[in-house]
Each structure stands twice: as C-alpha cells, then as structure tokens.
SEBAPA-825476 format. One line per field, with one value per atom (N, C-alpha, C, O): x, z, y; residue number from 1; atom name; residue in three letters. Coordinates in pm, 1 decimal, always signed. Atoms other than C-alpha are relative to their C-alpha. Last residue first. Example, Ala and Ser with C-alpha at 12.3 -4.5 7.8 and 13.67 -1.06 7.14 Angstrom:
BEGIN
east <- -82.0	+1367.0	-77.0	-26.1	+89.0	+1230.0	+90.0	+193.6
up <- -6.0	+714.0	+73.0	+89.9	+0.0	+780.0	+0.0	+66.5
north <- -119.0	-106.0	+109.0	+219.8	-119.0	-450.0	+120.0	+118.1
num <- 2	2	2	2	1	1	1	1
atome <- N	CA	C	O	N	CA	C	O
residu <- ser	ser	ser	ser	ala	ala	ala	ala
***
This chain:
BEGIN
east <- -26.2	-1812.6	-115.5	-146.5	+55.8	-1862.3	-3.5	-39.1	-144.5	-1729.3	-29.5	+6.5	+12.1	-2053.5	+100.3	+112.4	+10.0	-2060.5	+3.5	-20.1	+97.7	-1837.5	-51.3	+31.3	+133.9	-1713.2	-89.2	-211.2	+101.8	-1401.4	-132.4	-205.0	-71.1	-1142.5	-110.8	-163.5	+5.3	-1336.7	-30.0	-113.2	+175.8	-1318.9	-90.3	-182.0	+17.0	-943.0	-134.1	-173.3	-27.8	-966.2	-20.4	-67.6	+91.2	-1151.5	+88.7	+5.1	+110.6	-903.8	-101.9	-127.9	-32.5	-586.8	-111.4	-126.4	-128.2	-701.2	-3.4	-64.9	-2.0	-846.8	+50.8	+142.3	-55.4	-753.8	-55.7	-66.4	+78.6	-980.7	-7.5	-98.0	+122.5	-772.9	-82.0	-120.0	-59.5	-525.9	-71.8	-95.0	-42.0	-740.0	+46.2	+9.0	+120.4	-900.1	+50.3	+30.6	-76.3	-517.9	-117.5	-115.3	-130.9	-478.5	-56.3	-16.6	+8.3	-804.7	+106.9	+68.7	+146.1	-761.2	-65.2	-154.1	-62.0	-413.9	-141.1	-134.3	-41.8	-576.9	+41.5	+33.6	+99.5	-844.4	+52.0	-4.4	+88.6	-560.0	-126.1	-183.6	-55.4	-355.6	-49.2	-37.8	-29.0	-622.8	+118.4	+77.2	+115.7	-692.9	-27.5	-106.3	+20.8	-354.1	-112.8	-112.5	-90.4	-365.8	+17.5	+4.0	+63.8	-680.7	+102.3	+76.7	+27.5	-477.7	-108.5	-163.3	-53.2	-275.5	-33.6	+14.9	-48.6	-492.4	+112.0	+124.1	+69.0	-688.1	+80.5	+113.7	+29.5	-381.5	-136.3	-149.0	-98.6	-337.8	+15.8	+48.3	-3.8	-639.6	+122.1	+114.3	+81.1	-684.4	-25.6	-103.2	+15.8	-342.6	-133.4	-103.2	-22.3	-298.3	-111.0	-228.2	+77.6	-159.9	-32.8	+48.2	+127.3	+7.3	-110.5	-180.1	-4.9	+336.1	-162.6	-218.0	-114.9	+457.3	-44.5	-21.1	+14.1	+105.1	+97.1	+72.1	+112.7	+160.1	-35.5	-71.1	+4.8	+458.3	-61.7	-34.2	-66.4	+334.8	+73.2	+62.3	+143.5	+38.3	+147.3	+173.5	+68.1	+313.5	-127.0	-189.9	-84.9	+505.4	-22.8	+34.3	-29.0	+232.6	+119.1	+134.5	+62.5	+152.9	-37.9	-140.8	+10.0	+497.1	-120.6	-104.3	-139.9	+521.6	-16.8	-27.5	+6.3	+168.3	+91.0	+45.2	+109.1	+280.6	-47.6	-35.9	-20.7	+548.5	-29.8	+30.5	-53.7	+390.2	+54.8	-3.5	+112.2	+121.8	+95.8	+78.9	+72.9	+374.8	-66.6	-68.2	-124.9	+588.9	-86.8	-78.4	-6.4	+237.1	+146.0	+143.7	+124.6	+161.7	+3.1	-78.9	-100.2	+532.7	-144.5	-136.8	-83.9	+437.4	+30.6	+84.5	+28.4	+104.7	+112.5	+74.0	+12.3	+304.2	-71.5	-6.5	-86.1	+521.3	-58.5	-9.2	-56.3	+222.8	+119.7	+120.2	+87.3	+60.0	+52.9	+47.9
up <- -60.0	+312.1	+140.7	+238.4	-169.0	+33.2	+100.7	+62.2	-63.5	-296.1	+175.9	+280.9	-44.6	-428.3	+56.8	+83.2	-86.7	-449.6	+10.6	+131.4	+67.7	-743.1	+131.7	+190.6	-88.5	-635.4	-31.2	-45.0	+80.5	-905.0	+74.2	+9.8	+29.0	-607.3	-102.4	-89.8	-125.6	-418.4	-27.6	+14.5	+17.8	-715.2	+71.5	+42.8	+63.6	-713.1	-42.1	-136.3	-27.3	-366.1	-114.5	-113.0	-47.3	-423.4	+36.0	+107.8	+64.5	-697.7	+94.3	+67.5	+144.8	-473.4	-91.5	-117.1	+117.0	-231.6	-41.5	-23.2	+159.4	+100.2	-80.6	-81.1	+102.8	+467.7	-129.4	-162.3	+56.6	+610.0	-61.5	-118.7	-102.3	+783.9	-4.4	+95.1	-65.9	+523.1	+86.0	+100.3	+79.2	+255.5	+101.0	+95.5	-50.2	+495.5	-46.9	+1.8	-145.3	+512.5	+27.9	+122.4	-46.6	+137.8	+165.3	+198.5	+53.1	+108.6	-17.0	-25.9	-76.1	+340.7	-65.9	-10.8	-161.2	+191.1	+50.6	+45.5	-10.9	-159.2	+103.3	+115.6	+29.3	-56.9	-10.1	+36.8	-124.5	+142.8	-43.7	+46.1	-103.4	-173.5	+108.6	+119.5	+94.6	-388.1	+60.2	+33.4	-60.0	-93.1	-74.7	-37.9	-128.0	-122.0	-12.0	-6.2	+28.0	-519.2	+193.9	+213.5	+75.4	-460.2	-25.5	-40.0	-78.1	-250.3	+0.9	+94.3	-109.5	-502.3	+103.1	+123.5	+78.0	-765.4	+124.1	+160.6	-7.8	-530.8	-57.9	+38.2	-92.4	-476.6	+57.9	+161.4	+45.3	-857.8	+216.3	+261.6	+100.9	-916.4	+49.1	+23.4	-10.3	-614.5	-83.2	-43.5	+71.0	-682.1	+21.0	+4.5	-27.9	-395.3	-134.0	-149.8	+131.3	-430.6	+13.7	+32.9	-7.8	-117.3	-145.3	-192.1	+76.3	-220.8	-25.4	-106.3	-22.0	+144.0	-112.1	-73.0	-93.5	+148.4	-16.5	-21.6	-5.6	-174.8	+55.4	-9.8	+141.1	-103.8	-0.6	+41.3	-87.0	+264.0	-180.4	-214.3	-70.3	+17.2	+55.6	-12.0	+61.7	-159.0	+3.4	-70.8	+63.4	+103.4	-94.8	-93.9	-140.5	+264.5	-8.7	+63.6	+54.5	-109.1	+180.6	+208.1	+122.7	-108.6	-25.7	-112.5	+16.6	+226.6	-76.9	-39.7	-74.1	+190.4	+56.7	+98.4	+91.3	-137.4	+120.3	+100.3	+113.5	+49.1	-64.2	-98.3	-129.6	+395.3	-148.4	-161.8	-33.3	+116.3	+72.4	+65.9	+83.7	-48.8	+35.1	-4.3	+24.2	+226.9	-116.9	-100.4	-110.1	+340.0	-34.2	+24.4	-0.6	+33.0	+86.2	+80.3	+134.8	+7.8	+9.7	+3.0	-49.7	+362.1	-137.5	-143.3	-38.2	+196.7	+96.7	+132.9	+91.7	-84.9	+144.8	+161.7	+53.0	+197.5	-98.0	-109.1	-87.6	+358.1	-70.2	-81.1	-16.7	+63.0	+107.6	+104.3
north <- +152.7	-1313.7	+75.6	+7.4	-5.9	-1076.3	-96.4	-207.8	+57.2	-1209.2	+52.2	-1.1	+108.9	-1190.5	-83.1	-202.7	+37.3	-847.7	-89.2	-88.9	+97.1	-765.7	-61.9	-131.6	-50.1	-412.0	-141.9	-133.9	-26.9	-454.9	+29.1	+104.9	-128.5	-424.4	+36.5	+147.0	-132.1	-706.1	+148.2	+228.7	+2.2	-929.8	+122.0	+199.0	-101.9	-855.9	-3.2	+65.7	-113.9	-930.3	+77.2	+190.9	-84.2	-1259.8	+158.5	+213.4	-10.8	-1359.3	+104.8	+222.1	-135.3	-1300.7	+9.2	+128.6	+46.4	-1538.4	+147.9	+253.0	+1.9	-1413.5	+10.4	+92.7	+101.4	-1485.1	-55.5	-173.6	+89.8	-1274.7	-90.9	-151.5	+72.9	-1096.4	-74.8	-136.5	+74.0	-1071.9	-18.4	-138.4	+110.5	-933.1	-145.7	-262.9	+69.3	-688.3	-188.9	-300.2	+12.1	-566.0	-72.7	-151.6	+50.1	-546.7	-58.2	-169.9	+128.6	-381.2	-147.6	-264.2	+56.1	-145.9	-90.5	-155.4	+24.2	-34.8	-84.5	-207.3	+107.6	-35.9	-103.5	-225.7	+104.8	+215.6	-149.3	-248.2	+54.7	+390.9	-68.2	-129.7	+70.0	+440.0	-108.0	-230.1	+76.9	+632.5	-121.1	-234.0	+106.5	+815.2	-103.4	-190.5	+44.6	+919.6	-77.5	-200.4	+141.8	+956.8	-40.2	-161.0	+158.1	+1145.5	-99.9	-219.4	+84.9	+1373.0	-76.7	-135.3	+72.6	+1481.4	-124.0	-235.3	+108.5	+1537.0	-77.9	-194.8	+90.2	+1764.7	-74.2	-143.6	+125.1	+1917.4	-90.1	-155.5	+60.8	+1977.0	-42.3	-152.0	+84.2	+2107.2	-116.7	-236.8	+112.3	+2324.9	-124.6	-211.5	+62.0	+2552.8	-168.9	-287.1	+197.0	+2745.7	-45.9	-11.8	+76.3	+3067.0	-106.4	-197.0	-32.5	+3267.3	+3.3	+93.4	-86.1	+3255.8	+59.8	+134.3	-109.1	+3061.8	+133.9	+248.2	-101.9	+2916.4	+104.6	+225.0	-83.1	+2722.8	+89.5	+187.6	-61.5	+2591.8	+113.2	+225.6	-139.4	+2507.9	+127.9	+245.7	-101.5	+2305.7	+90.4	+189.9	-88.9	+2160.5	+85.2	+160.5	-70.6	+2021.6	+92.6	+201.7	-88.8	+1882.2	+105.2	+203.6	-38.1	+1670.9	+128.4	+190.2	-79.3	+1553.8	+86.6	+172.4	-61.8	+1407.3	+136.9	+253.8	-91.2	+1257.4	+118.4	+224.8	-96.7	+1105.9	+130.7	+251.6	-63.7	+977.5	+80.9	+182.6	-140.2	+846.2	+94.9	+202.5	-71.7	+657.7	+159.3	+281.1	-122.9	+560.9	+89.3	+205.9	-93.7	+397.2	+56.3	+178.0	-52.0	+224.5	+94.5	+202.7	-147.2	+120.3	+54.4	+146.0	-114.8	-83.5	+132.9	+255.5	-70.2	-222.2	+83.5	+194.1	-87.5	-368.7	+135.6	+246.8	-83.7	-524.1	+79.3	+182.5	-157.1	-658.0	+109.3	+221.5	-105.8	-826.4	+115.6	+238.2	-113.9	-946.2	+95.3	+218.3
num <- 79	79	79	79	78	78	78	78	77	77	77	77	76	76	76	76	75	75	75	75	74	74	74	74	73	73	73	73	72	72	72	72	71	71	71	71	70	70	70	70	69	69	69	69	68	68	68	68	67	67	67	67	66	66	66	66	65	65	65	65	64	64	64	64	63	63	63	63	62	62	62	62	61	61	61	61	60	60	60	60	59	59	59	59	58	58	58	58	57	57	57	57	56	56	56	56	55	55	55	55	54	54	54	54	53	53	53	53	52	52	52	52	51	51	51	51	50	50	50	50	49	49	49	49	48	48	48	48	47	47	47	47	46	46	46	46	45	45	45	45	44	44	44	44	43	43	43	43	42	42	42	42	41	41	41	41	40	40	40	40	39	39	39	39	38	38	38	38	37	37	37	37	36	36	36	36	35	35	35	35	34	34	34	34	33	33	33	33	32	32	32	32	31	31	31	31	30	30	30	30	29	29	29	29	28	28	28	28	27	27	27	27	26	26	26	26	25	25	25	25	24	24	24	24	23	23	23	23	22	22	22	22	21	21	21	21	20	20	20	20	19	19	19	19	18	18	18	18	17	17	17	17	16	16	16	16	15	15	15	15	14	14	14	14	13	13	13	13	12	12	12	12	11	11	11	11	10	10	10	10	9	9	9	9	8	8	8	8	7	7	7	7	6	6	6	6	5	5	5	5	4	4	4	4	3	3	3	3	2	2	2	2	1	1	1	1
atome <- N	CA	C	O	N	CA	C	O	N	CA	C	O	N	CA	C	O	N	CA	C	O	N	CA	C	O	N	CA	C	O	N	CA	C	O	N	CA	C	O	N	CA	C	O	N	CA	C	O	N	CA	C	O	N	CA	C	O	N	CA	C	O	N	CA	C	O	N	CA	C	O	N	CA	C	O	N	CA	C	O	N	CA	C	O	N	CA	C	O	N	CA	C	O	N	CA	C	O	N	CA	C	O	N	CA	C	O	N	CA	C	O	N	CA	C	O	N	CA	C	O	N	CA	C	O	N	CA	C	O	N	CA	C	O	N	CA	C	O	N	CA	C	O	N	CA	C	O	N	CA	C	O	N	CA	C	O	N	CA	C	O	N	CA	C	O	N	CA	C	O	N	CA	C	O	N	CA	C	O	N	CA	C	O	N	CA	C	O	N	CA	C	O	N	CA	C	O	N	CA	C	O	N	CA	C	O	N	CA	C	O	N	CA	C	O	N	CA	C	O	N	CA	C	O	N	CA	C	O	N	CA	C	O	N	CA	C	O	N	CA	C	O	N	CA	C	O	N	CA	C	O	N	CA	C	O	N	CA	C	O	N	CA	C	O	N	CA	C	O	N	CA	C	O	N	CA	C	O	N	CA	C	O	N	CA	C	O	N	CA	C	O	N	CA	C	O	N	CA	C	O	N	CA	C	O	N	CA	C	O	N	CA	C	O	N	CA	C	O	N	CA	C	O	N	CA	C	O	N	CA	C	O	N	CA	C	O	N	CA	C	O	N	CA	C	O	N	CA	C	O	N	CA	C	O
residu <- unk	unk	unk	unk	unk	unk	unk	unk	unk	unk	unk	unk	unk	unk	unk	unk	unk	unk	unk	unk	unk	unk	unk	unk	unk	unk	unk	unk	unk	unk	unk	unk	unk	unk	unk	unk	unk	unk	unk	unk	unk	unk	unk	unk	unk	unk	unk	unk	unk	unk	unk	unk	unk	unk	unk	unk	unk	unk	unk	unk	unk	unk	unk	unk	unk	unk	unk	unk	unk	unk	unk	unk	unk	unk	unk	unk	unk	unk	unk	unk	unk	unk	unk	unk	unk	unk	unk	unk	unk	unk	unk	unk	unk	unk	unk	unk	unk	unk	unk	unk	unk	unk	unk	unk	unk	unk	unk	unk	unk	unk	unk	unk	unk	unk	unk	unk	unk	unk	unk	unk	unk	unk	unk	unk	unk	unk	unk	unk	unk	unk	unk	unk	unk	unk	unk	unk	unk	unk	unk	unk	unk	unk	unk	unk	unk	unk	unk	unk	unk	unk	unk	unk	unk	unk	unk	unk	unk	unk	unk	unk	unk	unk	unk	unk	unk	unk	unk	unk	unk	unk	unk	unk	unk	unk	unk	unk	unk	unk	unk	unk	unk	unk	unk	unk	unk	unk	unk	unk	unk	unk	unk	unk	unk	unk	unk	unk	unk	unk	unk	unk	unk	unk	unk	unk	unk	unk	unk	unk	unk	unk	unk	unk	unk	unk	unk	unk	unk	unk	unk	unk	unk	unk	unk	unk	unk	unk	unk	unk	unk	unk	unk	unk	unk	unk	unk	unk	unk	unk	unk	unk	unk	unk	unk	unk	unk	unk	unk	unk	unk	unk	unk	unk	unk	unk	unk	unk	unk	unk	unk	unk	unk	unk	unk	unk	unk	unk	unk	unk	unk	unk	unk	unk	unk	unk	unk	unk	unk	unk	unk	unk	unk	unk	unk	unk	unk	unk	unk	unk	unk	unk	unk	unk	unk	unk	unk	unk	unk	unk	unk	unk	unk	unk	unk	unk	unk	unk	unk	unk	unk	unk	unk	unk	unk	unk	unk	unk
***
C-alpha cells in the first residue's frame, strides 16, 4: 500500500502540474475553458480521496477488503 500511495502522490503532483499549466494557458489568451478544468480538478480530488484512503488504510492497519468496503461507503466497516 505504501508504494501504491507514493504512485498517487506522483499523480496527484502531475495532474496538478498539468492542470496549472492550463489555467496560465488560459490566462495568457484570456479564455478559460470551465469544463475542462473542472474535469481536471475532479481528477485531483479524485486522487486525494484515494490518497486518504490509502493512508487511513495504513493507520489503521486495514485489509484490502475493508478499504474496498470503505471506497463503496459501506458503513460497517467503520472502526
């Protein structure tokens, strides 16, 4: 779990990369496209839900089931 959470962590800087890049884009022609960086930075926060689940994962030293129980919202995995 740890490296997968290092691999979300190089996405995350990535996506954020890419989606800072296309906002100055944007600024330079003075258009900004709200579709497409909302889409953006739903895949960030789309990231950081996993990231924080990943990391609760490990703190809490939980299997792989309860996480993906977690990920579905199934409360009874609650501790």
């Amino acid at each position: 779990m740890q490296d997968h959470l290092r691999e979300l962590d190089e996405m995350r800087r990535s996506n954020l990369g890419e989606l800072g890049q296309m906002t100055v884009e944007m600024a330079s022609v003075g258009s900004f496209d709200r579709r497409r960086l909302s889409e953006q930075a739903a895949e960030v926060a789309k990231i950081d839900r996993e990231a924080d689940l990943i990391a609760r994962g490990l703190e809490e030293g939980l299997t792989l089931q309860e996480l993906e129980d977690l990920a579905r919202g199934d409360a009874s995995t609650s501790r």
